[in-house]
C-alpha positions in Angstrom: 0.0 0.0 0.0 1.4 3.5 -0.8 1.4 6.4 1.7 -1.1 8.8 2.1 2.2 11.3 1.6 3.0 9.7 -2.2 -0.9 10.0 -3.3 -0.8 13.5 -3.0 2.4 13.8 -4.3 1.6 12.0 -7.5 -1.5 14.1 -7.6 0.3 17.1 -7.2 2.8 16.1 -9.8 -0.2 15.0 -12.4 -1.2 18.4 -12.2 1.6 19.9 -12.6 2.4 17.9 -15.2 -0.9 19.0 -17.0 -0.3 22.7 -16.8 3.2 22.6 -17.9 4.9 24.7 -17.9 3.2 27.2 -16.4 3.7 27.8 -12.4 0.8 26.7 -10.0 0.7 28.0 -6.0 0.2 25.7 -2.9 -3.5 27.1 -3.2 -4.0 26.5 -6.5 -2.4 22.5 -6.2 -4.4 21.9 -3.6 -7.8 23.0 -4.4 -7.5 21.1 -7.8 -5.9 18.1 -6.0 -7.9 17.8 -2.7 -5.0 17.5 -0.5 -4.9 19.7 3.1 -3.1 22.9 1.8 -0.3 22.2 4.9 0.2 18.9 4.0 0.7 19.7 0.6 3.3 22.3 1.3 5.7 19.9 2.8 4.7 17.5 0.0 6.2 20.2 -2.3 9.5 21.0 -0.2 10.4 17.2 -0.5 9.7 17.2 -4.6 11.7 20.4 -4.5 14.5 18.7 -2.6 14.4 16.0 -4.7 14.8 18.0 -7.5 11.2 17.2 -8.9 9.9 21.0 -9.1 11.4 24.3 -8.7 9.3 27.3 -7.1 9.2 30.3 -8.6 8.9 33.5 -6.6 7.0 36.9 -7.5 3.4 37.8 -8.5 3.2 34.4 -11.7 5.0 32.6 -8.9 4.4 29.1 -7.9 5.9 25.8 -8.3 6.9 23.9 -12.0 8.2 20.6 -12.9 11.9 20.5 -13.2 11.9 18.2 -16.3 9.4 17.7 -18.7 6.4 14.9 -18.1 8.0 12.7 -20.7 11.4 12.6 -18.3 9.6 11.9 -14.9 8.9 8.6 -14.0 6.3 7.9 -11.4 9.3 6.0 -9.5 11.0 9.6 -9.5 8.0 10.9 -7.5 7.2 7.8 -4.7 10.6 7.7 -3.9 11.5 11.9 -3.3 8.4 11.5 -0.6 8.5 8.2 0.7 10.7 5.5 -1.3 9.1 2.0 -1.7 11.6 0.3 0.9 12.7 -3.4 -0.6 12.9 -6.4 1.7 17.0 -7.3 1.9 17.4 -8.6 4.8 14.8 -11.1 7.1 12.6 -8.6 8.8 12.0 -11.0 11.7 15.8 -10.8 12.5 16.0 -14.5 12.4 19.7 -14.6 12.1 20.0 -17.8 9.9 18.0 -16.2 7.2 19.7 -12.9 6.7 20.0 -11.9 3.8 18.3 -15.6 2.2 14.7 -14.4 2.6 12.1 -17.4 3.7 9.4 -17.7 0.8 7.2 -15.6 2.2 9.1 -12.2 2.2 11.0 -13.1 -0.9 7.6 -13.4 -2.8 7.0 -9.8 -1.1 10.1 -8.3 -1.9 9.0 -9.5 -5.6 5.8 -7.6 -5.6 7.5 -4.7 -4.5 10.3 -5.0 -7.4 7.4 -5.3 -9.7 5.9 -1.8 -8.8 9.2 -0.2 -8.6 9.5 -1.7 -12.5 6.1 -0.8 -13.3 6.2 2.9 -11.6 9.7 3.0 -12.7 8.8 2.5 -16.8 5.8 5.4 -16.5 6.3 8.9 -16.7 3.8 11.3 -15.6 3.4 12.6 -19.2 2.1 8.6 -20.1 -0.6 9.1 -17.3 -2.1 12.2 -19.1 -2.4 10.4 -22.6 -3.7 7.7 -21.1 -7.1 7.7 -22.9 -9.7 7.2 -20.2 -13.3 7.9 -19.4 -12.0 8.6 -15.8 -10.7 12.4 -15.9 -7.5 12.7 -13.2 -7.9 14.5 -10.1 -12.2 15.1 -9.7 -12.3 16.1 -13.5 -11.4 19.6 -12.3 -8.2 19.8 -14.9 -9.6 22.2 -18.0 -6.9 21.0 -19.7 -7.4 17.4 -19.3 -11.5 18.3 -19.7 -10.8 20.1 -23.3 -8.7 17.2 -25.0 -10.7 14.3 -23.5 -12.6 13.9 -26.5 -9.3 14.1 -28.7 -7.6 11.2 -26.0 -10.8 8.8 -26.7 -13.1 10.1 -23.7 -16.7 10.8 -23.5 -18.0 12.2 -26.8 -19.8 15.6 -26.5 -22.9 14.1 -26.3 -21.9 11.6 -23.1 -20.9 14.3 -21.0 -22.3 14.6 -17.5 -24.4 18.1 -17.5 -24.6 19.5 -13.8 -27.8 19.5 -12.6 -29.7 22.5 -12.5 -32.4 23.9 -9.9 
């Protein structure tokens, strides 16, 4: 299971990735994203540290991805928040078993090589073209909302209409 921490980070990231390359505020991430605006904040300093986005500073201010969506991996992202953490060693401390994991947490430690592989081979710009019904991030991404019908999403016609009173 991934951390609460690396599903807002790859939200953020998403959208970010979306409105590339112009800059987007804590405010601005998080009322698209859903994630607590102070959470997200210290979400952002470790993708900064990470060298995932840069902030920008002054009145079109905010933060940017450092690369472009084709050059970030998902991996990139889990691992500047919270890296996936492989089994090397027994975790039970069993002594004889050291490093020569018993079935069971060798068959884990596989799963876990198989996400890093799988999150490690997708880059955020691959999540975006992804052709979907499901819009990213509540479907509150104009960008994503205007070329949906381009990416194979809902024709014009099989749009939800908000209700109206």
């Amino acid at each position: 299971m991934l951390s609460q921490t690396v599903e807002y980070a790859l939200r953020a990231a998403v959208y970010l990735a979306n409105q590339n390359p112009a800059p987007r505020t804590t405010e601005q991430i998080a009322d698209v994203t859903r994630v607590p605006q102070a959470y997200l904040s210290k979400v952002m300093q470790s993708m900064a540290r990470g060298g995932l986005v840069r902030s920008q500073r002054g009145i079109h201010g905010g933060f940017v991805l450092a690369r472009s969506p084709a050059e970030m991996t998902i991996l990139e992202v889990v691992n500047a928040v919270d890296p996936i953490q492989r089994i090397e060693t027994c975790p039970l401390g069993i002594p004889s078993h050291g490093a020569n994991l018993c079935p069971l947490h060798r068959r884990l430690d596989q799963a876990l090589a198989a996400v890093e592989a799988a999150f490690g081979t997708t880059t955020l710009a691959e999540v975006l073209s992804e052709p979907t019904r499901s819009v990213p991030l509540c479907g509150m991404i104009p960008n994503v909302l205007s070329s949906l019908v381009t990416l194979g999403g809902p024709a014009e016609s099989e749009k939800v209409q908000p209700e109206t009173k």
